[in-house]
ROGU-233313 format. One record per residue (C-alpha): residue in three letters; x, y, z; residue number from 1. Coordinates in nm, 2 decimals. Example, Ala and Ser with C-alpha at 12.3 -4.5 7.8 and 13.67 -1.06 7.14 Angstrom:
+-----+--------+--------+--------+-----+
!   r !     xx !     yy !     zz !   k !
+-----+--------+--------+--------+-----+
! ala !   1.23 !  -0.45 !   0.78 !   1 !
! ser !   1.37 !  -0.11 !   0.71 !   2 !
+-----+--------+--------+--------+-----+
// end
This chain:
+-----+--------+--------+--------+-----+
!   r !     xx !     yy !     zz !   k !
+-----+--------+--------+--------+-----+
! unk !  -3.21 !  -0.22 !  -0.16 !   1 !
! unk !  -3.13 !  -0.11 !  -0.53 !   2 !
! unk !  -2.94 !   0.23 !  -0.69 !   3 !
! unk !  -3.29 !   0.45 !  -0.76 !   4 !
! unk !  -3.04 !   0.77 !  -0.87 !   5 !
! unk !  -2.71 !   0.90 !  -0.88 !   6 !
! unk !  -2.61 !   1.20 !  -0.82 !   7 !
! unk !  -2.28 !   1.38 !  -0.92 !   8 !
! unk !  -2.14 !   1.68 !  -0.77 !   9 !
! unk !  -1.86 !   1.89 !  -0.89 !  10 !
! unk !  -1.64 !   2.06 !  -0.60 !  11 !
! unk !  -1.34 !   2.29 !  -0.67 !  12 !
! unk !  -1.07 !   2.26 !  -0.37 !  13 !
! unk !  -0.84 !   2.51 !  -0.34 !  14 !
! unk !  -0.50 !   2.51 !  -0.18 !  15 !
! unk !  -0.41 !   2.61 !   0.19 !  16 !
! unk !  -0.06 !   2.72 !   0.10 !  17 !
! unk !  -0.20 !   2.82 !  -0.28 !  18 !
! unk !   0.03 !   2.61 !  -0.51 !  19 !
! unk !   0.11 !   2.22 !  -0.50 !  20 !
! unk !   0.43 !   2.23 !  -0.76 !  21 !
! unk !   0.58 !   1.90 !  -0.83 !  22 !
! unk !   0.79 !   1.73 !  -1.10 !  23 !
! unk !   0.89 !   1.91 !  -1.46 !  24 !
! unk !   0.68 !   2.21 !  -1.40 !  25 !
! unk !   0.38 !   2.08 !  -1.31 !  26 !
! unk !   0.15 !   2.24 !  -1.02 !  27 !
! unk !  -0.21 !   2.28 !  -0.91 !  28 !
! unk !  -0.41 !   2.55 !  -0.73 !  29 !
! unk !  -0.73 !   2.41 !  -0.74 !  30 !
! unk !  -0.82 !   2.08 !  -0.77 !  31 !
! unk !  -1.15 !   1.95 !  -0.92 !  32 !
! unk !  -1.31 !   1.71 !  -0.73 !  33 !
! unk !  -1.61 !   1.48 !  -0.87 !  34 !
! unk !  -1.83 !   1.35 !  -0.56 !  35 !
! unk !  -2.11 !   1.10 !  -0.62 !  36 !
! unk !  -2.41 !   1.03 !  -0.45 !  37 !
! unk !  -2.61 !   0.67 !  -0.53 !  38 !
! unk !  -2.93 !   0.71 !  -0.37 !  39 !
! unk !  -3.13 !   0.40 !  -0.28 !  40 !
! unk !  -3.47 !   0.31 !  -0.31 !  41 !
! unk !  -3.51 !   0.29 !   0.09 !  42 !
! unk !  -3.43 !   0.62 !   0.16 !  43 !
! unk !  -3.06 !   0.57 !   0.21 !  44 !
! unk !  -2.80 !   0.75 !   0.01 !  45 !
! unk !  -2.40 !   0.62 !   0.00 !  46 !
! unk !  -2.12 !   0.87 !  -0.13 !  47 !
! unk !  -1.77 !   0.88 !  -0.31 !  48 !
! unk !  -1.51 !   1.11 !  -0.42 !  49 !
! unk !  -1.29 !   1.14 !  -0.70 !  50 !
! unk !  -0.98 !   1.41 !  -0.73 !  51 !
! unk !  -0.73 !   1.39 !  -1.00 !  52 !
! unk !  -0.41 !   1.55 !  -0.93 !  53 !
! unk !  -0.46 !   1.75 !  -1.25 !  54 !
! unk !  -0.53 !   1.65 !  -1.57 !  55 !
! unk !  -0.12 !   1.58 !  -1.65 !  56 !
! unk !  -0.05 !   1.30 !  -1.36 !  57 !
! unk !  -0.18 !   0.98 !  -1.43 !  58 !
! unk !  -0.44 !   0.94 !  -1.71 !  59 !
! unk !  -0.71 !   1.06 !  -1.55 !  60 !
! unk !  -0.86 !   1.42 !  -1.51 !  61 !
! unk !  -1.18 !   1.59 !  -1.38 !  62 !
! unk !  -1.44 !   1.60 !  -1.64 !  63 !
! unk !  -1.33 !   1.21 !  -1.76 !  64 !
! unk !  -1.48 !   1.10 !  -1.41 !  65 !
! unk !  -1.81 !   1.30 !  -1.44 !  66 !
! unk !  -1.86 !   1.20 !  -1.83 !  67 !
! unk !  -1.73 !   0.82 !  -1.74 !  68 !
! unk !  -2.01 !   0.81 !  -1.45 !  69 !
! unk !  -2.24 !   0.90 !  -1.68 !  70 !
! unk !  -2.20 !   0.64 !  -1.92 !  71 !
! unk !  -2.19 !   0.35 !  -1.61 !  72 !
! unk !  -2.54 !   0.54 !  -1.46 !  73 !
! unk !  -2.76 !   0.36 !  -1.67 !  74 !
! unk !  -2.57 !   0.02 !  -1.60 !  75 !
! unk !  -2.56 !   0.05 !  -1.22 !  76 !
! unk !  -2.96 !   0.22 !  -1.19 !  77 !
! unk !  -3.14 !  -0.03 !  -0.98 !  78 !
! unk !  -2.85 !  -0.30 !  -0.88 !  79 !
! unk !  -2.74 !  -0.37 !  -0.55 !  80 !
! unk !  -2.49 !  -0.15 !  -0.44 !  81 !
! unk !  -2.37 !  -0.37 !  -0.14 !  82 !
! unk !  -2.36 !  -0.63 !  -0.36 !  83 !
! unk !  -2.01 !  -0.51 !  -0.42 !  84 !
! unk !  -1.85 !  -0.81 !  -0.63 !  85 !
! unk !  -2.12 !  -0.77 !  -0.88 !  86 !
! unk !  -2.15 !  -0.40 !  -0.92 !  87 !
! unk !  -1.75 !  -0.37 !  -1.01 !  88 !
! unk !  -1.82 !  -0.70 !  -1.26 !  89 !
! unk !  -2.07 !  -0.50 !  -1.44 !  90 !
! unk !  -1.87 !  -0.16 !  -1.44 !  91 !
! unk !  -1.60 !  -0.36 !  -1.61 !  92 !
! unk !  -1.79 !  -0.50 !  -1.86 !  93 !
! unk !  -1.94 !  -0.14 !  -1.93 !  94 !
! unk !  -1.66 !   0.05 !  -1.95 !  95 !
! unk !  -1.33 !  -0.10 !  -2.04 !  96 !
! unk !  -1.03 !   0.08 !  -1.82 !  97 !
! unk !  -1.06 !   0.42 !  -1.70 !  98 !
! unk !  -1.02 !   0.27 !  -1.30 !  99 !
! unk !  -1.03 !   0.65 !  -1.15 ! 100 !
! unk !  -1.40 !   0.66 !  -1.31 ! 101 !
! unk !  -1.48 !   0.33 !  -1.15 ! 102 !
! unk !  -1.35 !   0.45 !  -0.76 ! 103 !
! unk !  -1.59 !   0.71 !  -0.66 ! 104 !
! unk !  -1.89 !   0.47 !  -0.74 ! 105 !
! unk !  -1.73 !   0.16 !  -0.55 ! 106 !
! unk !  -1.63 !   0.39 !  -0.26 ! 107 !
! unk !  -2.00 !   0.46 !  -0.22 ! 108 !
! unk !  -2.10 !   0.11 !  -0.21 ! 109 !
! unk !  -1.87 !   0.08 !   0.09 ! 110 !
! unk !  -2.02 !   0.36 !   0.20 ! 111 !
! unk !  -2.40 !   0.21 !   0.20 ! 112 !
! unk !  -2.24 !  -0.14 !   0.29 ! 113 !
! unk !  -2.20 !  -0.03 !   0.60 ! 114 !
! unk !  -2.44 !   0.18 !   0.68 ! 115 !
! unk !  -2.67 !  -0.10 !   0.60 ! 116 !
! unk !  -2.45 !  -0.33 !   0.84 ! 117 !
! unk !  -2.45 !  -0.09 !   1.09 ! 118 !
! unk !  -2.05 !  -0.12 !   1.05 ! 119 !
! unk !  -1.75 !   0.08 !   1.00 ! 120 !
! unk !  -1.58 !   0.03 !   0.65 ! 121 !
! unk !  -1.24 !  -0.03 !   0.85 ! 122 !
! unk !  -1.45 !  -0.32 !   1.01 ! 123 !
! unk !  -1.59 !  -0.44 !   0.72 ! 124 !
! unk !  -1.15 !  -0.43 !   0.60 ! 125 !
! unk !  -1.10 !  -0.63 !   0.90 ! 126 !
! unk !  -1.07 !  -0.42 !   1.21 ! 127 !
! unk !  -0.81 !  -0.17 !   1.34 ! 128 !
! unk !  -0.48 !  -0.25 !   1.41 ! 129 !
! unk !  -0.33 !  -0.01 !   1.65 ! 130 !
! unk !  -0.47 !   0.33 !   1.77 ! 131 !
! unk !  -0.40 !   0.53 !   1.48 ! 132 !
! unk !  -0.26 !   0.62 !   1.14 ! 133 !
! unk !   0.06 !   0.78 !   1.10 ! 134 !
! unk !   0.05 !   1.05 !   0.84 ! 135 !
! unk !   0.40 !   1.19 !   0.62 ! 136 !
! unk !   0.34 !   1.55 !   0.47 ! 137 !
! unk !   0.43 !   1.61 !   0.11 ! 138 !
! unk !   0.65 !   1.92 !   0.07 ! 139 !
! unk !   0.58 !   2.08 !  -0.24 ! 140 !
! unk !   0.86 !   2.18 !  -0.47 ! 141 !
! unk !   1.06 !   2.47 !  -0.41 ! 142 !
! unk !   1.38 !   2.60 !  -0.35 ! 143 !
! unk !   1.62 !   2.37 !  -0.17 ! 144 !
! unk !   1.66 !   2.64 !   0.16 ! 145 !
! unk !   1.22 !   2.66 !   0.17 ! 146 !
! unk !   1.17 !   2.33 !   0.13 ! 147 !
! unk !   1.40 !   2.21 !   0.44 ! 148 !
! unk !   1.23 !   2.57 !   0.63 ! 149 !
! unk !   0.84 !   2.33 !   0.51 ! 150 !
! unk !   1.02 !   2.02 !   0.66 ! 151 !
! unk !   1.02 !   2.24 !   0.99 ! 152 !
! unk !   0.71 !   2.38 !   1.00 ! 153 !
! unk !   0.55 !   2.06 !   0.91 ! 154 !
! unk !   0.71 !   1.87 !   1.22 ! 155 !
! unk !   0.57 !   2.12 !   1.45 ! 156 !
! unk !   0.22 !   1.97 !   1.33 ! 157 !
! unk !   0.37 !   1.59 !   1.43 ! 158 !
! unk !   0.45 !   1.48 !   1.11 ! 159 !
! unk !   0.78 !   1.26 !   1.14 ! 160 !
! unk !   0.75 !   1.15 !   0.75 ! 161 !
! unk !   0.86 !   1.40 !   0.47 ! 162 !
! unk !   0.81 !   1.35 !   0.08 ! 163 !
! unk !   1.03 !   1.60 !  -0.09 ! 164 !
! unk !   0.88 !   1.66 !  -0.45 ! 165 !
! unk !   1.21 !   1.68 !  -0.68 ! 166 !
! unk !   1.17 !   1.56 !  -1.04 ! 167 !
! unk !   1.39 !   1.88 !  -1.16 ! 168 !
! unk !   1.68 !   1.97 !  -1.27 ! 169 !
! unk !   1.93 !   1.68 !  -1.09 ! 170 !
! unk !   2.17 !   1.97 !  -0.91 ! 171 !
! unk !   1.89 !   2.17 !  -0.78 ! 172 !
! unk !   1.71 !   1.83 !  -0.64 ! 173 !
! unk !   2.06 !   1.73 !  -0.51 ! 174 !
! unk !   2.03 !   2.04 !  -0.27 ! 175 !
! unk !   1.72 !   1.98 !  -0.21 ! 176 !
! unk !   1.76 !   1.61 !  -0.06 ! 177 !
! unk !   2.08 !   1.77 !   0.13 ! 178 !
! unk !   1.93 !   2.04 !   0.24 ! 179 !
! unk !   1.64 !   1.86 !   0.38 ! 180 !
! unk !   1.84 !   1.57 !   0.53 ! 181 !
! unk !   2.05 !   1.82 !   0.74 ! 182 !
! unk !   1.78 !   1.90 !   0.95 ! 183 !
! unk !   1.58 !   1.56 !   0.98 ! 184 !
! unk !   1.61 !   1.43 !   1.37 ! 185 !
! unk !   1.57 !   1.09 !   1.51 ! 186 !
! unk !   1.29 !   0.87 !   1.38 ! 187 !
! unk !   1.21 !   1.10 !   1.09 ! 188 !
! unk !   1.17 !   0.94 !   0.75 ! 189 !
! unk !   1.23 !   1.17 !   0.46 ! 190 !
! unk !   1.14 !   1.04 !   0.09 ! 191 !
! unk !   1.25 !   1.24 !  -0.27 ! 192 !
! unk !   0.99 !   1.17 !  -0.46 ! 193 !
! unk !   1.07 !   1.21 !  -0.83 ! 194 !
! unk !   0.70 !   1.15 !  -0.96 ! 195 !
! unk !   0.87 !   1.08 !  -1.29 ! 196 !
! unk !   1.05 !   1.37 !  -1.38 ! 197 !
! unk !   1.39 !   1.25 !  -1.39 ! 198 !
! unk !   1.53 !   1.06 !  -1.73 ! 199 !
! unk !   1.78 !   0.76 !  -1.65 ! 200 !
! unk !   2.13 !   1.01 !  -1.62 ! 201 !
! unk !   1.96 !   1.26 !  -1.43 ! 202 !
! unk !   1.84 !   1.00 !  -1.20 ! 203 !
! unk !   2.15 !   0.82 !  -1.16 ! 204 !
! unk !   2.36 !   1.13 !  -1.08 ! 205 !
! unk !   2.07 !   1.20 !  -0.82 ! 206 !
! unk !   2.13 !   0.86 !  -0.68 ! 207 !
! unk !   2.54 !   0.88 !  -0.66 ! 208 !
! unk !   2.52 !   1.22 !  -0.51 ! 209 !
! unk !   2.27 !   1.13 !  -0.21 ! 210 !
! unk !   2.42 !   0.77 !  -0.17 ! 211 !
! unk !   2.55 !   0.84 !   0.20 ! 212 !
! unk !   2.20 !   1.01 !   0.28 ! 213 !
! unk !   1.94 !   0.82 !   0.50 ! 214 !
! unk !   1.67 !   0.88 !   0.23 ! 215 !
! unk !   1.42 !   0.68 !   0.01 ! 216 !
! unk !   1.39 !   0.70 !  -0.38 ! 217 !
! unk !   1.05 !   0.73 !  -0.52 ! 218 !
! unk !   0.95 !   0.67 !  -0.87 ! 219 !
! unk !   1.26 !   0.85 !  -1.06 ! 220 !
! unk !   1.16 !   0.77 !  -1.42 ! 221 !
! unk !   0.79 !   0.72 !  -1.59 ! 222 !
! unk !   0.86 !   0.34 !  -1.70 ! 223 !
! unk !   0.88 !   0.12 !  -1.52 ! 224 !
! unk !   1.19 !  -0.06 !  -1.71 ! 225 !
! unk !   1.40 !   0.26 !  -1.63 ! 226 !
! unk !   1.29 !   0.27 !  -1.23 ! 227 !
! unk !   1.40 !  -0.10 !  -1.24 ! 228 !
! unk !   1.80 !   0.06 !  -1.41 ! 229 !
! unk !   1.78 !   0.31 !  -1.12 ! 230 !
! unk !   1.69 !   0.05 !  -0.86 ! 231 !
! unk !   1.98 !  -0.20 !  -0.94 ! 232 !
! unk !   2.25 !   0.12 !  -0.94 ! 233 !
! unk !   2.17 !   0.21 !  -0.57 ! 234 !
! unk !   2.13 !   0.10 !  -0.24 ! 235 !
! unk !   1.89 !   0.32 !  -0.15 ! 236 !
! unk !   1.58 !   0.21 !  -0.05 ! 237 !
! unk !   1.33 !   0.24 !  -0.32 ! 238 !
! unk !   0.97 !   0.32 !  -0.40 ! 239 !
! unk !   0.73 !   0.24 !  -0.65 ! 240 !
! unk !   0.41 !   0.45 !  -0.74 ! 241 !
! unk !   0.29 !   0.54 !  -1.03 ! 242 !
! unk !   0.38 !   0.23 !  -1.21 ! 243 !
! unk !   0.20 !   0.03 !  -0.94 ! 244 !
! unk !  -0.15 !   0.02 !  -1.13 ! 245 !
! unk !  -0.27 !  -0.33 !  -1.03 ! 246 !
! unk !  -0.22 !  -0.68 !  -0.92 ! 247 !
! unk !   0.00 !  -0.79 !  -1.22 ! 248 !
! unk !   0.22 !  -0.46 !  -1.21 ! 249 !
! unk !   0.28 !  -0.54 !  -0.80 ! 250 !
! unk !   0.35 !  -0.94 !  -0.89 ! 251 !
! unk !   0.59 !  -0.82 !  -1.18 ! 252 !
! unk !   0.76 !  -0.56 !  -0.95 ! 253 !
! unk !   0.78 !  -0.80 !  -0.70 ! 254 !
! unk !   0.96 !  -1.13 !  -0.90 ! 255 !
! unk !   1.17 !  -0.84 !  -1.02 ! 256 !
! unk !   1.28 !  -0.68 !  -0.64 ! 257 !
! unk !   1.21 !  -0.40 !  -0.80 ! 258 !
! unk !   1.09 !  -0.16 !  -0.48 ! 259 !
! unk !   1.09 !  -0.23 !  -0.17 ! 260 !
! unk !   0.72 !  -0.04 !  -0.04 ! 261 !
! unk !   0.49 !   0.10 !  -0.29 ! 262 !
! unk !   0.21 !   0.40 !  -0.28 ! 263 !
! unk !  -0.11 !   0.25 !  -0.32 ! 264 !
! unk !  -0.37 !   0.53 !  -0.49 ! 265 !
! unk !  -0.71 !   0.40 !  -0.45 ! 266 !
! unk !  -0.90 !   0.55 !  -0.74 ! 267 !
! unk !  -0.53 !   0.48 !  -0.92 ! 268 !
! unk !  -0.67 !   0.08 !  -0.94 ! 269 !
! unk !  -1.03 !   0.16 !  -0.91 ! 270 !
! unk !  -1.14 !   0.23 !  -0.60 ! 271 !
! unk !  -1.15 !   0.07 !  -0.24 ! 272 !
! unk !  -1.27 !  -0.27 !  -0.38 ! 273 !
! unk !  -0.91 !  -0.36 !  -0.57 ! 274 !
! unk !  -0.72 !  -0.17 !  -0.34 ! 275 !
! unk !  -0.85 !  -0.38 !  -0.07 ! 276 !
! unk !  -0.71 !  -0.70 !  -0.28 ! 277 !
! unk !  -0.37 !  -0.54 !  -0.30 ! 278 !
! unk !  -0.31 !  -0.46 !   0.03 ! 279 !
! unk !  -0.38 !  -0.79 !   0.11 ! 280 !
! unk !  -0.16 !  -0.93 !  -0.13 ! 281 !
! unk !   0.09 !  -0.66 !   0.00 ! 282 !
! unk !   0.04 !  -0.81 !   0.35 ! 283 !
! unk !   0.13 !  -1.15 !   0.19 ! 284 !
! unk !   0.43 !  -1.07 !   0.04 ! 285 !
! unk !   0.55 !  -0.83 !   0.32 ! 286 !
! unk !   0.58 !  -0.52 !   0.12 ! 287 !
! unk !   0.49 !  -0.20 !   0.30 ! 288 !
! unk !   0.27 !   0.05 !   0.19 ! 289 !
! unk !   0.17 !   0.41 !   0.13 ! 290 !
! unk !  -0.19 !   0.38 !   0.16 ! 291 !
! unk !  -0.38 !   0.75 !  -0.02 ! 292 !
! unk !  -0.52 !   0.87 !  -0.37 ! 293 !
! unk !  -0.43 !   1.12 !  -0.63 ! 294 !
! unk !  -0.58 !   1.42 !  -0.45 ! 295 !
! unk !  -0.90 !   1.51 !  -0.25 ! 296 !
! unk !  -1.11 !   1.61 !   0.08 ! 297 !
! unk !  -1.29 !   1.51 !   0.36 ! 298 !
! unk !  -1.46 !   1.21 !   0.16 ! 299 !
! unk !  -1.10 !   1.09 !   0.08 ! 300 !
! unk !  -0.97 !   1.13 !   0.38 ! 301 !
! unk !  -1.20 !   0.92 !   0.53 ! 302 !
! unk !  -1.17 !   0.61 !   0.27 ! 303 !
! unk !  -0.78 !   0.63 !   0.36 ! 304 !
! unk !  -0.85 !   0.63 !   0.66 ! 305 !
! unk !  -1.03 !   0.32 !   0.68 ! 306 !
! unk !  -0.83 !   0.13 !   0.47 ! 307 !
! unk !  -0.52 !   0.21 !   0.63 ! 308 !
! unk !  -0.64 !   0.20 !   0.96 ! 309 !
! unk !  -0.77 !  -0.18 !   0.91 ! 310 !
! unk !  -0.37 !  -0.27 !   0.76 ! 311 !
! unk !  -0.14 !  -0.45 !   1.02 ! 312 !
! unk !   0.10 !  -0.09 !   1.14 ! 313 !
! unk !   0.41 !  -0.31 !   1.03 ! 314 !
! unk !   0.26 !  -0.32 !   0.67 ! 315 !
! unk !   0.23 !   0.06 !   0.67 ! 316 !
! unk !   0.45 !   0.29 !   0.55 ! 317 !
! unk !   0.22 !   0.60 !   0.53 ! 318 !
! unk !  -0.09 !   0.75 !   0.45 ! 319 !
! unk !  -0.22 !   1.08 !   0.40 ! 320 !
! unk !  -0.46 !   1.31 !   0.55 ! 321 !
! unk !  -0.59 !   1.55 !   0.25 ! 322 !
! unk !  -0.83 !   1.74 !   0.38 ! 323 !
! unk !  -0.57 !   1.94 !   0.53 ! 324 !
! unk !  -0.43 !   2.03 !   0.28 ! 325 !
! unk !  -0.73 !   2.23 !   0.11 ! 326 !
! unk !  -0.95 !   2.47 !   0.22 ! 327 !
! unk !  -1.28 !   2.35 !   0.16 ! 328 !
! unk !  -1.48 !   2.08 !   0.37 ! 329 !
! unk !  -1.70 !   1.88 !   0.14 ! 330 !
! unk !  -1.84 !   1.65 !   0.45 ! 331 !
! unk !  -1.81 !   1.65 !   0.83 ! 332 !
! unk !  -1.65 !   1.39 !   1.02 ! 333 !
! unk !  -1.43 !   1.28 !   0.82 ! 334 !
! unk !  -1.03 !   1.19 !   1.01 ! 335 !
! unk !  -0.87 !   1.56 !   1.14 ! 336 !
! unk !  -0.47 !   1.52 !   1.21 ! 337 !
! unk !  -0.41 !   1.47 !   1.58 ! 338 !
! unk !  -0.01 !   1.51 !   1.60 ! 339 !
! unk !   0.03 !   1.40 !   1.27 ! 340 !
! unk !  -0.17 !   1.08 !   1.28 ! 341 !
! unk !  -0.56 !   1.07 !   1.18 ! 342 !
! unk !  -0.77 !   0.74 !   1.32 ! 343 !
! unk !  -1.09 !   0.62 !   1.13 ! 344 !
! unk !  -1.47 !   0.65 !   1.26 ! 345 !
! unk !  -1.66 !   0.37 !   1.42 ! 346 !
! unk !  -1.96 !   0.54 !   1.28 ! 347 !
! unk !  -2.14 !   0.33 !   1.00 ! 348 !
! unk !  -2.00 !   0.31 !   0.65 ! 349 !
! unk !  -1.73 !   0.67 !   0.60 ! 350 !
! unk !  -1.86 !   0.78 !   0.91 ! 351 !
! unk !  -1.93 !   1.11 !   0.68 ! 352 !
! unk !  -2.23 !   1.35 !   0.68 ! 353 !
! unk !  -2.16 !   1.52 !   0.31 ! 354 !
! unk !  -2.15 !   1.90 !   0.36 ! 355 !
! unk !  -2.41 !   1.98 !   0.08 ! 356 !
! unk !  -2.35 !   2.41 !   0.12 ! 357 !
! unk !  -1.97 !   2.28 !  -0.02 ! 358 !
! unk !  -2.16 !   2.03 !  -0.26 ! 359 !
! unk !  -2.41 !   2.25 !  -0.44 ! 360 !
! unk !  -2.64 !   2.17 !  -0.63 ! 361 !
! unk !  -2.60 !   1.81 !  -0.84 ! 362 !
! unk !  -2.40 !   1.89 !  -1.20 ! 363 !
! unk !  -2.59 !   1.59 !  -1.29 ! 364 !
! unk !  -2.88 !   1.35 !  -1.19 ! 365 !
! unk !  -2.94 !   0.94 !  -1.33 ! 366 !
! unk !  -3.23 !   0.79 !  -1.25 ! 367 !
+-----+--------+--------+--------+-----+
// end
């Protein structure tokens, strides 16, 4: 079986509850999603997704997947695409970097891997461990009084994990972690996720106010030498995200005790390939996980899904369920939150059928 085309599809997701807001300003309404499509020459046709969260996140953005698939579609036209070793060898040596370029293409390999196995990706990851995935909800940034009155709402759907997106001014997220604390109940996890925003005073009066709160810090600063400051002034537990990018950045954050679970993004290291070699290593060195992406829909959802679901439960943290969170379906049968956990399909490969009304028509064609 060789790559006889590839097709790439431009999707625009808007927002269920209109605005995502997060750290320094930063929000999106609609997020552009890049999906790809390798067909075969039997007949057989394996897709992937790609969704920035913006173009002002991590150094990635919408357009920059399209253009960068482009330049790998004459590389990858008539390889293997199960032959998944080889296919992320030769994207590397095409295109230096850009690993969110890289993540739809590798997530459609899985995709025809097991179809052509007539296996589950989450099998082909090693099976399930346990029934389902527990899911945590982010709650976008907002008032301190609104974002505990989210926090509510949100449990009634069966999340029992919260991600607070603070990141602002230090006395307005201080309420905000209070605020929300107050009203968690027994067995709820609640997270204040800084997504960068804070520089190294802001974060440390953050840090000293919350102290006696049962709550876990997420990525205060941007580098990772300033997370590593905030992390040795409290005792709070603490989490690593952005600055997890790869193998080396998990080894050096791990000699250093510098977290104690991460966020794993897959298109963040390149797609389900490497993230598959981190959560092993993970697994290894007993660090938990948040197993998700940037941003993105039904395609997503399902590639979380199978590599969470195929994680020992003690290793995970959280993952997330995305297609909730936006209004358009981009394929069917894809994970749907049950009481705020999500399982994977036993169907071959995703275990998606790629909703081609949502689709359109291709933005552009390789062959």
């Amino acid at each position: 079986m060789k790559i006889s085309a590839i097709r790439v599809y431009q999707v625009d997701l808007p927002l269920v509850e209109g605005r995502y807001s997060w750290s320094e300003g930063k929000y999106v309404e609609v997020f552009d999603s890049t999906v790809v499509e390798l067909l075969t020459d039997n007949g057989n046709s394996g897709f992937g997704e790609v969704c920035p969260l913006g173009p002002f996140y991590l150094p990635a953005f919408g357009a920059g997947a399209r253009a960068g698939i482009g330049e790998l579609a004459s590389t990858l036209i008539w390889q293997d695409p199960t032959a998944i070793g080889p296919i992320n060898q030769l994207m590397d040596r095409a295109l230096l970097g850009h690993p969110y370029v890289k993540s739809a293409i590798d997530m459609a390999c899985w995709d025809l891997l097991g179809k052509t196995a007539g296996k589950s990706v989450c099998d082909l990851m090693g099976g399930k461990f346990g029934d389902s995935v527990a899911l945590y909800r982010a709650i976008s940034q907002r008032p301190a009084e609104e974002m505990a009155e989210n926090v509510a709402g949100h449990r009634a759907d069966g999340y029992t994990k919260f991600q607070l997106k603070v990141g602002g001014r230090p006395s307005e997220d201080i309420d905000r972690i209070h605020a929300a604390a107050d009203i968690l109940t027994a067995g709820e996890v609640l997270v204040a996720d800084a997504n960068t925003g804070w520089r190294v005073d802001d974060a440390a009066r953050v840090v000293n106010a919350v102290r006696d709160r049962d709550v876990y810090i997420e990525q205060p600063c941007r580098s990772y030498e300033h997370c590593l400051t905030i992390r040795k002034r409290t005792a709070l537990p603490f989490i690593l995200d952005e600055n997890i990018d790869g193998i080396d950045a998990l080894l050096r954050g791990h000699q250093d005790g510098a977290m104690d679970v991460i966020n794993l993004k897959i298109s963040k290291v390149g797609g389900l390939t490497r993230a598959r070699q981190i959560r092993d290593l993970c697994v290894s060195l007993n660090i938990p996980m948040t197993i998700e992406d940037s941003w993105g829909g039904d395609i997503i959802t399902a590639a979380i899904a199978h590599l969470a679901h195929s994680t020992p439960e003690s290793m995970r943290f959280s993952a997330t369920d995305f297609n909730s969170y936006v209004s358009v379906q981009n394929a069917t049968g894809a994970p749907q939150r049950v009481a705020g956990h999500m399982v994977a399909s036993d169907e071959p490969g995703l275990g998606i059928t790629p909703n081609m009304d949502a689709l359109g028509q291709a933005e552009s064609e390789y062959k």
